[in-house]
C-alpha positions as CSV (number, residue, x, y, z in Angstrom):
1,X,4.9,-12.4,17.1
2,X,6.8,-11.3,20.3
3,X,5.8,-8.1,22.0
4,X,9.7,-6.9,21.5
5,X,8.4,-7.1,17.5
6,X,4.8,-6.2,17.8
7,X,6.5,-2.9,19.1
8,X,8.6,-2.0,16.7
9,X,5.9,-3.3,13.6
10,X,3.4,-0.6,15.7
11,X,6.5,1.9,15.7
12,X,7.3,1.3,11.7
13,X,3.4,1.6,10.9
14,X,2.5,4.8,12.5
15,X,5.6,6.4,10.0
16,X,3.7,5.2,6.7
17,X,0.5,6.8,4.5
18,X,-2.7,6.6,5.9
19,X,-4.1,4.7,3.2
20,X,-3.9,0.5,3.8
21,X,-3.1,-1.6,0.5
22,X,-6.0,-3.2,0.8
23,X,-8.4,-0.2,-0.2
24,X,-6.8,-0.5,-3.8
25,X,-8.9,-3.1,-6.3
26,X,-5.4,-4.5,-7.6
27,X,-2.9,-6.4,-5.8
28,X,0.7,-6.6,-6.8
29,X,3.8,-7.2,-7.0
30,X,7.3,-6.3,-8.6
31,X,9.5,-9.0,-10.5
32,X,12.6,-7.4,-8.1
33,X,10.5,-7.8,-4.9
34,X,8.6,-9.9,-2.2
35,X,5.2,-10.1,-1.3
36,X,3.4,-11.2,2.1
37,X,0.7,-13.6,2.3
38,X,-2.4,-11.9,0.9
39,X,-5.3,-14.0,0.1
40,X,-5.5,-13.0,-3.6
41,X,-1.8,-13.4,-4.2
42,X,-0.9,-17.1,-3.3
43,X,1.2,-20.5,-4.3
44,X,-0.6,-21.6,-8.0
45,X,-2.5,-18.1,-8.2
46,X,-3.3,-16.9,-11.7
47,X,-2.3,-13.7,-12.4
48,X,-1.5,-11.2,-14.9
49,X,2.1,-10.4,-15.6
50,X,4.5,-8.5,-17.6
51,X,7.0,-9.9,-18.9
52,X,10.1,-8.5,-21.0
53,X,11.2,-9.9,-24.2
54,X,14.6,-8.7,-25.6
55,X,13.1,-5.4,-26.5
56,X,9.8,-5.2,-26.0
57,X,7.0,-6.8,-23.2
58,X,4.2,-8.4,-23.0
59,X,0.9,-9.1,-20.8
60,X,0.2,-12.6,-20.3
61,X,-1.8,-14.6,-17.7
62,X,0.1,-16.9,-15.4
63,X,-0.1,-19.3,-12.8
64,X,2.5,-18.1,-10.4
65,X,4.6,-20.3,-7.7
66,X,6.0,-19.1,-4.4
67,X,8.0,-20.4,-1.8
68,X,8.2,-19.0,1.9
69,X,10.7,-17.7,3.6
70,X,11.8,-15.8,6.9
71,X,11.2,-12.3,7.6
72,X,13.5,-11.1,9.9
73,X,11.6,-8.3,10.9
74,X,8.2,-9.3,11.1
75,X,8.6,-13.2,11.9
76,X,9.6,-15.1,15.0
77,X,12.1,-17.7,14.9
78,X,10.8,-20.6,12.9
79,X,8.1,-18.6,11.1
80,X,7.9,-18.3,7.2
81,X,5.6,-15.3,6.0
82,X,6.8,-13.9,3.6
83,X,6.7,-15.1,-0.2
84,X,9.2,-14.8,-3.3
85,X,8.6,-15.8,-6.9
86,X,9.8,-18.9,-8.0
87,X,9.8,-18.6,-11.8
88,X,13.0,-18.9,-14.6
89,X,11.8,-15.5,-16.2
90,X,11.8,-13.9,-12.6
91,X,14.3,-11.2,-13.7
92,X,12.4,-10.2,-16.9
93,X,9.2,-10.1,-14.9
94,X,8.0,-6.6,-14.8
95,X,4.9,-6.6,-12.2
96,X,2.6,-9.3,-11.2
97,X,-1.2,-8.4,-10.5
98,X,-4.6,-9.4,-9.9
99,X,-8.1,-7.4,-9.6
100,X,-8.4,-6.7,-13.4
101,X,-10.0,-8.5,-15.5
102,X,-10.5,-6.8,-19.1
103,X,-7.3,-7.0,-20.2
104,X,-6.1,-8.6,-23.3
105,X,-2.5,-10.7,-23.8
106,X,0.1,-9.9,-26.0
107,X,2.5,-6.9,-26.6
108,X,2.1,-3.7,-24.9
109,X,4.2,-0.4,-24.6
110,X,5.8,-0.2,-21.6
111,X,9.2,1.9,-21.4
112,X,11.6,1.4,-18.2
113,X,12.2,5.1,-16.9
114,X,13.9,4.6,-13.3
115,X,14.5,8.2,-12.6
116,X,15.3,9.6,-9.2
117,X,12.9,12.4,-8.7
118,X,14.3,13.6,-5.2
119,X,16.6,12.2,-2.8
120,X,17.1,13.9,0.6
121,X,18.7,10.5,2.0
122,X,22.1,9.7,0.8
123,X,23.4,10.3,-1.8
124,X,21.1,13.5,-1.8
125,X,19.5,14.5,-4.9
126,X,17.5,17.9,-5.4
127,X,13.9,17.8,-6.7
128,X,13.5,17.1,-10.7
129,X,11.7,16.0,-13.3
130,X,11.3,13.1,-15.8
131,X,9.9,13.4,-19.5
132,X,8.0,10.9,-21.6
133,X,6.1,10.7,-24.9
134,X,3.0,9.0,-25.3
135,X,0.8,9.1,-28.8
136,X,2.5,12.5,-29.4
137,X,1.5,13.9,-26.2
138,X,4.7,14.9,-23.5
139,X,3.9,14.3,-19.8
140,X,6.0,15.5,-16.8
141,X,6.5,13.1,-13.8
142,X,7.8,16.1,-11.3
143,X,8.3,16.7,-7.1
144,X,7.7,19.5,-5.1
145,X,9.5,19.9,-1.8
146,X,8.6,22.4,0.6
147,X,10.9,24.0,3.6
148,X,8.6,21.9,6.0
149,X,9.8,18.6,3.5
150,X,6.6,18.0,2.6
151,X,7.2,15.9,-0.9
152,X,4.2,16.3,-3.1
153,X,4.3,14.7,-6.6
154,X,2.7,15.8,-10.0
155,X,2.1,15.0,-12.9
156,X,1.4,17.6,-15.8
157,X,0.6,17.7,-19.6
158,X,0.6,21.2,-20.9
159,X,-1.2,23.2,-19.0
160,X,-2.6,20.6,-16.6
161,X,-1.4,19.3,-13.6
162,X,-2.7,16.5,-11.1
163,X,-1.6,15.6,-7.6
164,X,-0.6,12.0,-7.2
165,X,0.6,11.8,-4.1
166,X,2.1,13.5,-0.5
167,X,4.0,12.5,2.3
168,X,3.9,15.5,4.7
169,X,6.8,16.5,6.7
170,X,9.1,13.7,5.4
171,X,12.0,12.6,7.3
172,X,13.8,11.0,4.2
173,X,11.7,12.3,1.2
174,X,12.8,10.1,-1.9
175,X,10.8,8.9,-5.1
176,X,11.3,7.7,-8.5
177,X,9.4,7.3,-11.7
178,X,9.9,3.5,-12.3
179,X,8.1,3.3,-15.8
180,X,4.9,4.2,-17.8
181,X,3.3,1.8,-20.2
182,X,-0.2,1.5,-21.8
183,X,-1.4,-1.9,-20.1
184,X,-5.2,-1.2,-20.8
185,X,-4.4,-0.1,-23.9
186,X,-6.4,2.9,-24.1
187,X,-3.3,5.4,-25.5
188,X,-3.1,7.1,-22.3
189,X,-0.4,6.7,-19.9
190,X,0.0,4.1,-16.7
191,X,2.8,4.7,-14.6
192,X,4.4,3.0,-11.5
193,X,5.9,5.2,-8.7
194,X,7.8,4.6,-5.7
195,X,8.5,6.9,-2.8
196,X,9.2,7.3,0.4
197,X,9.0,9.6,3.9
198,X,11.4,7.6,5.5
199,X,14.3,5.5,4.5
200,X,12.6,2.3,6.7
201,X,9.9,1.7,4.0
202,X,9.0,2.3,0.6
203,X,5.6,2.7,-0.9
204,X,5.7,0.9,-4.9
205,X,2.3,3.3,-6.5
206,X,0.1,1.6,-9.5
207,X,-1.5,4.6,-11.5
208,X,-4.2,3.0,-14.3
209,X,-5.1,5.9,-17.1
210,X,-8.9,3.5,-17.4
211,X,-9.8,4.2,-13.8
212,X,-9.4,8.3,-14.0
213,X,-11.8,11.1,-13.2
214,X,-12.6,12.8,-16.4
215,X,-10.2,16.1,-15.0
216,X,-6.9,13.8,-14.2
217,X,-4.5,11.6,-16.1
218,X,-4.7,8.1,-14.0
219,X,-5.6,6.8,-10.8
220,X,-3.9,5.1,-8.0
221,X,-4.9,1.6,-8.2
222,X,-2.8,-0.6,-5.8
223,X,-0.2,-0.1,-3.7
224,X,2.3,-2.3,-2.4
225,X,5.0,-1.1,0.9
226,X,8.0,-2.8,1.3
227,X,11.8,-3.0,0.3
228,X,12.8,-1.8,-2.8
C-alpha cells in the first residue's frame, strides 16, 4: 500500500469506534455488501446464512463463493482485496455469519424494519423511534442526540432501557434499525443496527438476545464497517 494511501486509511481509522471487529465472536456479512479478506470468512467457507423465501426466511448452512476484486481506496493498482458473494440467491440473502455454532436450520422470524432513526447528513432527519412486536412484548429501537451531537442509541421495553451504542461528538450522526428476528430462537429479540459518526464509514451492529447479561435485552456480537 503506498504511503499516499496508508495516510489517508490512518486518517479514516482514527474517525471510527474504538472497538476492532475482531473482538466480536461472530464474523459477518450483509447479502447487500462486501467483505475483506478475514481468515474465517473465505472462498468455499461454510457459513450460516439467511435466506428470504417469498414471505418468510430461513437459516441454513452454506458453503459460500467469493471472487476478488479492487478496492479503490485501500488497494494499489493491480491489487484485489476485497471479496463479494458470488451466489444466484445473493439478493434474498439476508446476512452471512460464522462463530455460532448451536443453531438449528429451517424457518425463523425475521421481519425487515429499515427505519432511519436520525439523519444529520443529507437529507436530515430528527431523532425517532421504531416499534416492534415480539411474543406480545413491544420494544423501542430509539436515538438520543445531544447539543454536543453525541448519538447514543437505546433500546427499551416498558420500563427498561439499555444502551447499545455511542458515537460521541458525531460529525454526521445517522443510524437505522435494519431488522429484528429470533435467529437462536429463544423468543427474545436480535436486531441488526447500522450507524454512523461520519458519512465516510458505516458501522453494520449484530445484537444476539442468547449472549445478554441477565439486566439487558441482547448483546453486540459482531460488527462489520464498511459501505452501506
Amino acid at each position: 500500500m503506498s504511503i499516499l494511501k496508508r495516510g489517508i486509511l490512518t486518517s479514516f481509522l482514527l474517525l471510527l469506534p474504538l472497538t476492532a471487529s475482531g473482538d466480536f465472536p461472530v464474523k459477518f456479512f450483509l447479502g447487500w455488501g462486501y467483505a475483506h479478506q478475514d481468515d474465517q470468512i473465505h472462498d468455499g467457507a461454510a457459513l450460516w446464512a439467511i435466506i428470504k423465501q417469498r414471505d418468510s426466511y430461513i437459516l441454513t448452512k452454506r458453503k459460500i463463493r467469493l471472487k476478488s476484486f479492487h478496492s479503490p481506496n485501500l488497494d494499489d493498482e493491480g491489487q484485489a482485496s476485497g471479496r463479494e458473494l458470488v451466489a444466484q440467491d445473493r439478493e434474498s440473502s439476508t446476512i452471512h455469519f460464522t462463530g455460532l455454532e448451536k443453531l438449528k436450520p429451517g424457518p425463523i422470524f425475521l421481519k425487515e424494519i429499515k427505519k432511519t432513526l436520525v439523519n444529520t447528513f443529507n437529507p436530515i432527519i430528527p431523532p425517532s423511534s421504531a416499534d416492534f412486536e415480539m411474543k406480545g412484548k413491544t420494544y423501542t429501537v430509539f436515538v438520543r442526540l445531544s447539543k454536543k451531537n453525541d448519538m447514543s442509541i437505546y433500546m427499551k421495553h416498558g420500563d427498561r432501557e439499555q444502551l447499545l451504542c455511542e458515537y460521541p461528538e458525531a460529525m454526521d450522526a445517522s443510524s437505522w434499525l435494519q431488522w429484528v428476528a429470533d435467529i437462536d430462537r429463544d423468543n427474545a429479540p436480535d436486531i441488526l443496527i447500522s450507524a454512523s459518526g461520519h458519512y465516510a464509514y458505516i458501522n453494520h451492529r449484530f445484537y444476539l438476545s442468547s449472549f445478554a447479561d441477565p439486566d439487558n435485552f441482547v448483546k453486540e456480537v459482531g460488527r462489520y464497517t464498511g459501505g452501506d
